[in-house]
N, C-alpha and C positions, 0 to 999 in steps of 0.2 A: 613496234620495233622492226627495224628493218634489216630484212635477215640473209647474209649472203653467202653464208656455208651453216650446213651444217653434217657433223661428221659424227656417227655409230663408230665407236671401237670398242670391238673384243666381247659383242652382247652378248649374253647368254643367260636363256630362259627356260625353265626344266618346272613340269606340272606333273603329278604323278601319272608315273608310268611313261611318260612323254618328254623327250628332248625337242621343245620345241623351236630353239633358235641356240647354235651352238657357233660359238664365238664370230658373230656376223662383225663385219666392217665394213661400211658401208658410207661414202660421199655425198650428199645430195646440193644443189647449188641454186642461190636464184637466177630467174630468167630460164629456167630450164622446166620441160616436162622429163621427171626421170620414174620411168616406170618400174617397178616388181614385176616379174614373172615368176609363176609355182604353181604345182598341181595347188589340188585345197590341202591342206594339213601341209605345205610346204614352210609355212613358218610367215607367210606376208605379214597378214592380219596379226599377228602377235607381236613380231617388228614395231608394225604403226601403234597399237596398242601401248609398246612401253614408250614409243617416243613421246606419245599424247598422253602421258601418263597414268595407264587405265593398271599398266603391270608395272612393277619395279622390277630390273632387271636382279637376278641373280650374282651375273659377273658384267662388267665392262662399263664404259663412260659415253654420256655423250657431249657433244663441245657443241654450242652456237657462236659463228662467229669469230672460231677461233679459245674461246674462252670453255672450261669446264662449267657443264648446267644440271640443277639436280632437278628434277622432274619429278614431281611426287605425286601428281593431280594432273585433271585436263585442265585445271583452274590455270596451276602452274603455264600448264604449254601455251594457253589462249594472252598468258598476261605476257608470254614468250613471247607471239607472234605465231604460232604453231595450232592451226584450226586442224578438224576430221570429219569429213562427210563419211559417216558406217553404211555398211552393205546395208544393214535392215536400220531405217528411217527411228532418229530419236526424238519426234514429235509428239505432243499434245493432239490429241484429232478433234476432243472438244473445243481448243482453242482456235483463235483466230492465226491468220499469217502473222501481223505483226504481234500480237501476243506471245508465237513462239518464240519469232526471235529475240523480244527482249525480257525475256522469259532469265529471270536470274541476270540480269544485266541491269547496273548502277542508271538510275535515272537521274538528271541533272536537277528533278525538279525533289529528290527524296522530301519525306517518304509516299511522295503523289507518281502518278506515272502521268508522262507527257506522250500520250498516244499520236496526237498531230502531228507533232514534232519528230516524233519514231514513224510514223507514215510517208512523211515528207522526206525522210530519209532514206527508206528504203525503196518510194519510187524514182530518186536519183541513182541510188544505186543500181537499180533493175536497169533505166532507162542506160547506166554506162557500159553494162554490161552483157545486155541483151538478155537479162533475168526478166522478162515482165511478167507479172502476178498479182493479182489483186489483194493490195494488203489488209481489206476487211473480211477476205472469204475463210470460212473457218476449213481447219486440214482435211477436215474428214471428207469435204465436200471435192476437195483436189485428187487427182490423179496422180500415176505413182510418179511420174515424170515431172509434174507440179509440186510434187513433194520435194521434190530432190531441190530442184532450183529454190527453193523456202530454206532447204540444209546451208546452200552455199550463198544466200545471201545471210544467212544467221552469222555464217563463218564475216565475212565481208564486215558486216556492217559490226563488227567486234574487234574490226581492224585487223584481223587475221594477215599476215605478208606470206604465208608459207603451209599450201593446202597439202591435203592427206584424202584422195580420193579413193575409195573402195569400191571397185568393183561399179561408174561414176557410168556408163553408157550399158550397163544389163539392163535399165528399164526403157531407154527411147529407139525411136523408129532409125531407118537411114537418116531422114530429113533430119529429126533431131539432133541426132550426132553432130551431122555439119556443122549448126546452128551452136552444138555447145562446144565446139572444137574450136569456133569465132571466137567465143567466149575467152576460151582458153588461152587462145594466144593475146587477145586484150590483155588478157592478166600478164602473160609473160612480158607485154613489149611495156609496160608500169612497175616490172621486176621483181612480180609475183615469182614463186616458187612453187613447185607443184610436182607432189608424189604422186604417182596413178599406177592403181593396184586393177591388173587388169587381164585378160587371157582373151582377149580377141584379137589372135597375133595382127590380123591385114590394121587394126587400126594402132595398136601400138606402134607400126612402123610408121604408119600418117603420120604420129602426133608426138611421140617419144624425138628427145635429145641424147639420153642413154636409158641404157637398158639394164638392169643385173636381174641375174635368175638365180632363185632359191628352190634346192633340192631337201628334204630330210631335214630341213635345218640349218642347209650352210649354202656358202654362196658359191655358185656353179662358175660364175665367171659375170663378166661385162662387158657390154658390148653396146652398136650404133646400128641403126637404122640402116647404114649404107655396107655396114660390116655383117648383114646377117641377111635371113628370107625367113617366110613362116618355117620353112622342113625344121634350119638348125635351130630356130628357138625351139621349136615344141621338140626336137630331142634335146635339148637340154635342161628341156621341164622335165619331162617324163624319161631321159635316160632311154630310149628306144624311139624309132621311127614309127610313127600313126598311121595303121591302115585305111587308106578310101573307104568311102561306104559305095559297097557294091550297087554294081544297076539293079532295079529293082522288080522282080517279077509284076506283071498283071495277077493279082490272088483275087481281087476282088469278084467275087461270085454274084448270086441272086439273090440272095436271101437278105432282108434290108433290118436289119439290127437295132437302129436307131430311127425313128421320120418324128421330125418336128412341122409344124403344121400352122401358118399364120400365128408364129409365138411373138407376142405384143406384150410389154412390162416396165415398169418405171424403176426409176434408180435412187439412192437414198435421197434428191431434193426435190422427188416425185413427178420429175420429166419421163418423159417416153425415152428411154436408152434403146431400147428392142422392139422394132415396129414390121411388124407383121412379116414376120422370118418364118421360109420354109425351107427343110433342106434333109437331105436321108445320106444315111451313114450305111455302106454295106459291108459284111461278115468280108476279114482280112483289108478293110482297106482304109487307109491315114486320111482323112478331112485337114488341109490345116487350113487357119483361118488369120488370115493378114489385116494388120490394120493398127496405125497408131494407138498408144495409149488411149482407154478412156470413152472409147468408141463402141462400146457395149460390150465386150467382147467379155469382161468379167460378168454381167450383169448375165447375158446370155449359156454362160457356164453354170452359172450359179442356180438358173431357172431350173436347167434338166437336171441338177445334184440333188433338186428338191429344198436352195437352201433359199431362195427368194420365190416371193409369192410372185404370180401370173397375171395380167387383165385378160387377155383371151388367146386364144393357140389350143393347140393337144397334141402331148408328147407320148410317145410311144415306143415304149424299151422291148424289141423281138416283139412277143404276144401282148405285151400288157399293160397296158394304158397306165402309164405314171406320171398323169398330169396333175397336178396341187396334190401329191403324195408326201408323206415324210422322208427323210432323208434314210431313215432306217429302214423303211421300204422301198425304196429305192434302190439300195442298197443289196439287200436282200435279191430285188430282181436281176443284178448283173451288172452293178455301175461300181467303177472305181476312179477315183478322182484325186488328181493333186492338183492344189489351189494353189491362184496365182502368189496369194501371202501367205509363204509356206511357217513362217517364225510364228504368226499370229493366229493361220488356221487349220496348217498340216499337222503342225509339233504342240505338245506340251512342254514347252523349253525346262519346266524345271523338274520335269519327270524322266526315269531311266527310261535306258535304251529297252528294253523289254517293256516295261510298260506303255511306251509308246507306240512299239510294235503286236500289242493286241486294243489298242483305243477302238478300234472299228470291230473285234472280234470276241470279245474278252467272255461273252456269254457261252462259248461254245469250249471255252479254255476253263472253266470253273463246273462242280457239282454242287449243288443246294445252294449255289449261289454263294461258293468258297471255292476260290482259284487253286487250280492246280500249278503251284509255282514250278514242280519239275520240269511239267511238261512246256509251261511257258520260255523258262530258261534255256531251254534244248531251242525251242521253235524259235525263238530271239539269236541264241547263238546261229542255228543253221541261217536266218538271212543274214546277220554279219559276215560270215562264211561267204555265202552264194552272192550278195552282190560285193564285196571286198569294203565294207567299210571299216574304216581304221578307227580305231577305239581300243583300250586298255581291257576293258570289259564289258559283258549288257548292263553292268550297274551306273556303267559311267552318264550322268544326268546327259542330256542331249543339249542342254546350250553349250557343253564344252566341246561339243564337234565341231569341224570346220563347216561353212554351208556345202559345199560338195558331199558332206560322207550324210547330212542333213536329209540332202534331196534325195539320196541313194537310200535313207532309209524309210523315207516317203513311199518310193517307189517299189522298193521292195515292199510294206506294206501293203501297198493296193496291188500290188500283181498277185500276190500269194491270195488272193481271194478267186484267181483264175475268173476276171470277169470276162462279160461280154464284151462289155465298152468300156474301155479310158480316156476319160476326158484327162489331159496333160497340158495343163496350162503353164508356161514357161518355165519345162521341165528342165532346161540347162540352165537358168538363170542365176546369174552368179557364180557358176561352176566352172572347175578347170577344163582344159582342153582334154586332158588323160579320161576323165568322171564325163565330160560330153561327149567323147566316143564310146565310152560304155553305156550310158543311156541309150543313146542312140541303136546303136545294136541291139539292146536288151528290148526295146520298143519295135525295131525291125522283127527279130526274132518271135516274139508275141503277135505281130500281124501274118509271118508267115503260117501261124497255127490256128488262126484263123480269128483271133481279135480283134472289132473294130476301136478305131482312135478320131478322138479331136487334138491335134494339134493345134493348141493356141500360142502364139510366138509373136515377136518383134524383130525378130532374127532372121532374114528374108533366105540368107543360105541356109539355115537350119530348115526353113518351112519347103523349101525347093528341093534338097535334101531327100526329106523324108517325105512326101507326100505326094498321093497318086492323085489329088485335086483338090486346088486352093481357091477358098471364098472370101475375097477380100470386102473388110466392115469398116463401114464411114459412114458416123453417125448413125448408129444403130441400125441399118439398111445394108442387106449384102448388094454391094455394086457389082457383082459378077461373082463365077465361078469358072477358073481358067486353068490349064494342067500347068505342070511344076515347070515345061518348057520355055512359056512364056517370060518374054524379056523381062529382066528385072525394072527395068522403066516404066513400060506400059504398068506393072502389078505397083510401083511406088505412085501413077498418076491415080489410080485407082484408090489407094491409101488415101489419098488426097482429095477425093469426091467426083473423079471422072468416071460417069458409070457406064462398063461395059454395055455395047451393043448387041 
């Protein structure tokens, strides 16, 4: 179906304790990129949600085309013309590419599946779009950026006219970007339609035809690309001006925290991802570490967390050698850690907010091996308190968060352990502009008291930002380590496999 308006009137959607979209009205058109703007808990993600039919709206209508459409399913929206790529990936990992996508989709040949024929189609597709992907490699094998383009040719090849991207550029490099911006516009000039839920203001203006911002629920106003700059979007996300992040002292002292030591290690299809990496981390100072997707960078986080086995290296946390140790020992020595897939390995999505904030600690919160729930309830309230995440209550299960108050709860977990080292792997990811200046400060602030960090990121201003020196990874091999000064060119050739001199 081919789809040339479609119009939100008068939505509204209330989850207990929470107004989450309060009479939105809202336009969106083919041939146009129209993006959302909102802190997290601003209301986007629940918007897309009833359009895609995940929620039924409380109050208001929505029209395709002019006509009233009742949306009860994402069944419904797909049969609409109405696709969603979601912030966290709804893929099979045992399955293959093409298996996902025609994963619940009528085969012409019922009740047999026409694998060739589903092959053949989705390397047309890739080829028009500049999705290319190997449609026999199974997901688990792909990276997160490989994942995503599997989302949107699932959407594609289901005939989808009118995409619903969340949060569609937190997982790729610059280069990436560009390449899916190409993308983008393909779509638009064949008269694609396309939502994009997004808070990285410089690239909304690139790529956005209109803009509307959502505050608490409601809609702040509308606006164009030529009618705005980053300052007035992001105050009219967050209702106040965004302070700079201050110059940042030299803390780094002598005393070496972390030393990784010719660390060498394979990745789940038993390749070398990490080949013989050395590199030291000193007391108060940010390591961040550059590099496309996919390029070891998880693989080598995951070594010194204790959560992937080693072929050879030796790692060493302050005094104490935690090479091939447990993650509980490790732990114990001074590591805190948020992982790059925070839904699948930070959270227990279907566990409360307290319970998740003693998952790493819970032994020290019980006697005879029976929780002390007072005191858990208190220690859970105070980090909702201290880093501001918005929730009803600590009972409230944790898949009802937004991912900003998600990652804030992440992080308040592992800071309240007062470690030595944080490894922070794409701590702002997915998160709003308001929740990434408070990260960022709250991770400054932790380095000024003398915490060391790994900055893991795809986010070249965020890694320049915050860090006092950056190791850029390609192909499991640091091609240099260069200070945050250095041109953003020379550190994207380096992404690239041009290895510093």
């Amino acid at each position: 179906m081919n789809i040339e308006t479609i119009e939100l009137k008068n939505i509204t959607k209330k989850f207990p304790g929470v107004l989450a979209n309060d009479n939105v009205s809202i336009t969106f058109r083919g041939s146009e990129v129209h993006t959302l703007l909102g802190e997290n808990g601003a209301g986007k993600s629940t918007l897309m949600a009833v359009l895609y039919g995940k929620y039924t709206p409380d109050e208001g209508e929505i029209f395709i085309n002019g006509k009233k459409t009742s949306i009860k399913s994402p069944k419904d929206a797909i049969e609409a013309g109405i696709g969603m790529v979601h912030q966290h990936f709804m893929l099979v990992p045992t399955l293959t590419v093409t298996e996902n996508i025609i994963l619940n989709y009528p085969s012409k040949r019922e009740p047999f599946l026409d694998l060739k024929e589903a092959e053949k189609k989705i390397k047309e597709i890739s080829g028009d779009y500049g999705l290319d992907i190997n449609p026999k490699s199974p997901v688990w094998q792909l990276s997160v950026g490989e994942q995503q383009k599997v989302e949107i040719l699932k959407l594609l090849y289901r005939d989808a006219t009118f995409l619903i991207l969340d949060e569609p550029t937190a997982v790729l490099s610059p280069g990436e970007v560009e390449t899916f911006f190409i993308t983008l516009r393909k779509l638009l000039s064949k008269g694609y339609g396309v939502i994009f839920i997004s808070d990285k203001l410089q690239e909304v203006i690139e790529i956005s035809n209109r803009i509307t911002v959502l505050r608490n629920g409601k809609v702040m106003g509308e606006t164009t690309p030529k009618e705005s700059n980053r300052n007035s979007l992001a105050s009219m996300m967050v209702g106040r001006n965004l302070s700079d992040i201050e110059e940042k002292d030299e803390l780094a002292g002598e005393e070496i925290i972390l030393s990784v030591e010719n660390l060498s290690l394979e990745n789940d299809m038993g390749l070398m991802s990490v080949k013989n990496i050395s590199i030291q981390v000193k007391k108060g100072e940010i390591l961040g570490i550059a590099g496309v997707s996919g390029n070891g960078q998880r693989e080598f986080s995951e070594a010194i967390a204790g959560l992937r086995n080693i072929k050879k290296g030796k790692i060493t946390l302050k005094d104490t050698d935690i090479t091939g140790k447990s993650s509980y020992f490790i732990i114990k020595a001074g590591l805190s850690f948020i992982p790059e897939e925070r839904m699948t390995s930070g959270i227990v999505k279907d566990f409360s907010i307290w319970e998740n904030a003693i998952l790493k600690n819970h032994d020290s919160m019980s006697t005879w091996h029976f929780l002390k729930f007072k005191n858990i309830r208190e220690f859970a309230g105070n980090l909702v308190e201290q880093f501001t995440i918005k929730t009803p209550s600590v009972d409230t299960p944790v898949k009802n968060l937004s991912g900003g108050n998600i990652q804030k709860l992440i992080l308040a977990r592992e800071l309240s352990a007062n470690p030595s080292l944080l490894i922070a792997s794409h701590p702002t990811r997915g998160v709003d502009i308001g929740a990434t200046e408070y990260i960022h400060n709250i991770i400054l602030e932790k380095r000024r008291e003398g915490m060391a960090v790994i900055l893991i990121s795809e986010d070249l201003d965020e890694i320049r930002a915050l860090s006092d020196r950056i190791a850029v990874m390609y192909e499991g091999e640091i091609m240099g380590i260069v200070p945050p000064s250095e041109e953003i060119e020379k550190i994207g050739l380096m992404m690239g496999g041009e290895r510093r001199s």
